[in-house]
C-alpha positions in Angstrom: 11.4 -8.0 21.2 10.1 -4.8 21.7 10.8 -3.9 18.2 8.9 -7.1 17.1 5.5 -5.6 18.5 5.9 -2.0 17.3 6.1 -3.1 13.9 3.4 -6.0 14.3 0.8 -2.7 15.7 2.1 -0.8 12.4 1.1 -4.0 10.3 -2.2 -4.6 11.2 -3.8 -1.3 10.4 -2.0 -1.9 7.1 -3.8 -5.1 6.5 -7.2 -3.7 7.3 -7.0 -0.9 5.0 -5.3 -3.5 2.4 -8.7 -5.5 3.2 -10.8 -2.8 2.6 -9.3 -1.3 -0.5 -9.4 -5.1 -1.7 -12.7 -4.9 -1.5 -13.4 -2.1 -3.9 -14.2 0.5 -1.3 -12.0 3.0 0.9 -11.1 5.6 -2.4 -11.9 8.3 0.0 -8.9 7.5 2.1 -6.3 7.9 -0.5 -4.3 10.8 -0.6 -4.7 13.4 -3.6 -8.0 11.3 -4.5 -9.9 12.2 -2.0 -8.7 15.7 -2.7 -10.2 16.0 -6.2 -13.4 17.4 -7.4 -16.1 15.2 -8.1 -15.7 16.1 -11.9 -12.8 14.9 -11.5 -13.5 11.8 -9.7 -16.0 10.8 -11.8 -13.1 10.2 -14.7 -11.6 7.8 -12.9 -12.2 4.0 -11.8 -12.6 3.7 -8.2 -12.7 0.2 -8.1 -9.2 -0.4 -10.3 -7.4 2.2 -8.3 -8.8 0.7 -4.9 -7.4 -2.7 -6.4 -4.2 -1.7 -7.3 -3.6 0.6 -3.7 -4.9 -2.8 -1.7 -1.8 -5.0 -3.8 0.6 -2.0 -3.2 -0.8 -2.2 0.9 -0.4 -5.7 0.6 3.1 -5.9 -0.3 4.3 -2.9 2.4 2.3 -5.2 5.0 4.5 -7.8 4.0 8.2 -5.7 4.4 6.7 -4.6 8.1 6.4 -8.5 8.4 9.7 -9.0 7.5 11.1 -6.1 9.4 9.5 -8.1 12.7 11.1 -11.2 11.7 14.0 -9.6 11.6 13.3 -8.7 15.2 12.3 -11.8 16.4 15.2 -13.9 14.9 18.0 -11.6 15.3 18.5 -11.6 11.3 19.3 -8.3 10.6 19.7 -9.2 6.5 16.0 -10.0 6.7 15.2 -5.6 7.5 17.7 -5.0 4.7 15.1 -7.2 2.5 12.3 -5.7 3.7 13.5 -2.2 3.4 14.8 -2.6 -0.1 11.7 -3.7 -0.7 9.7 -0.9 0.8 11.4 1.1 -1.2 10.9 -0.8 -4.5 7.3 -1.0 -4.3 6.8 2.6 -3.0 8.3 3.9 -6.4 6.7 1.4 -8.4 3.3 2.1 -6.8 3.9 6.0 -7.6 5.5 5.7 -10.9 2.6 3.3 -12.2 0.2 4.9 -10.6 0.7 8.6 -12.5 2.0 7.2 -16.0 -0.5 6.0 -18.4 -3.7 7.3 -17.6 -4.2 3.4 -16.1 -7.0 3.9 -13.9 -8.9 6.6 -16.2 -12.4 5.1 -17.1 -13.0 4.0 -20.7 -15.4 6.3 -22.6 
């Protein structure tokens, strides 16, 4: 059980920054963004990148979930979800992220 409310502390800061990037807003907060210049910056779209971050946030939020069900019920095939899933989106949300110029701004 002990498990259980480790990764239920873990998921809530996860949903609040998922929240706030949902919301347009917390750019500054993501790594290698925050650490461009503002000439930079300015070619991107905030908003689309805070947007796509909060679904990515969203779905790790719900692994962490699953890894505390897995806690709570004794499932251990329910982690093995969850962290194959982890891992899915994690390379999804980096490979989309840096192919394709998706969240440069239309000039």
């Amino acid at each position: 059980m002990a498990g259980a409310i480790v990764n239920i502390v873990v998921l809530i800061p996860f949903l609040v920054f998922a929240y706030y990037l949902s919301q347009g807003k917390g750019a500054f907060l993501l790594s290698g963004y925050n650490t461009m210049t503002e000439e930079k910056k300015a070619e991107f779209d905030e908003r689309a990148l805070c947007k796509f971050m909060s679904k990515i946030m969203y779905g790790l939020s719900f692994c962490i979930g699953l890894f505390a069900l897995s806690e709570v019920l004794n499932k251990q095939i329910l982690f093995i979800i969850g962290l194959i899933l982890f891992v899915l989106i994690l390379f999804f949300g980096i490979a989309y992220s840096n192919t394709g110029n998706r969240f440069k701004k239309i000039r």
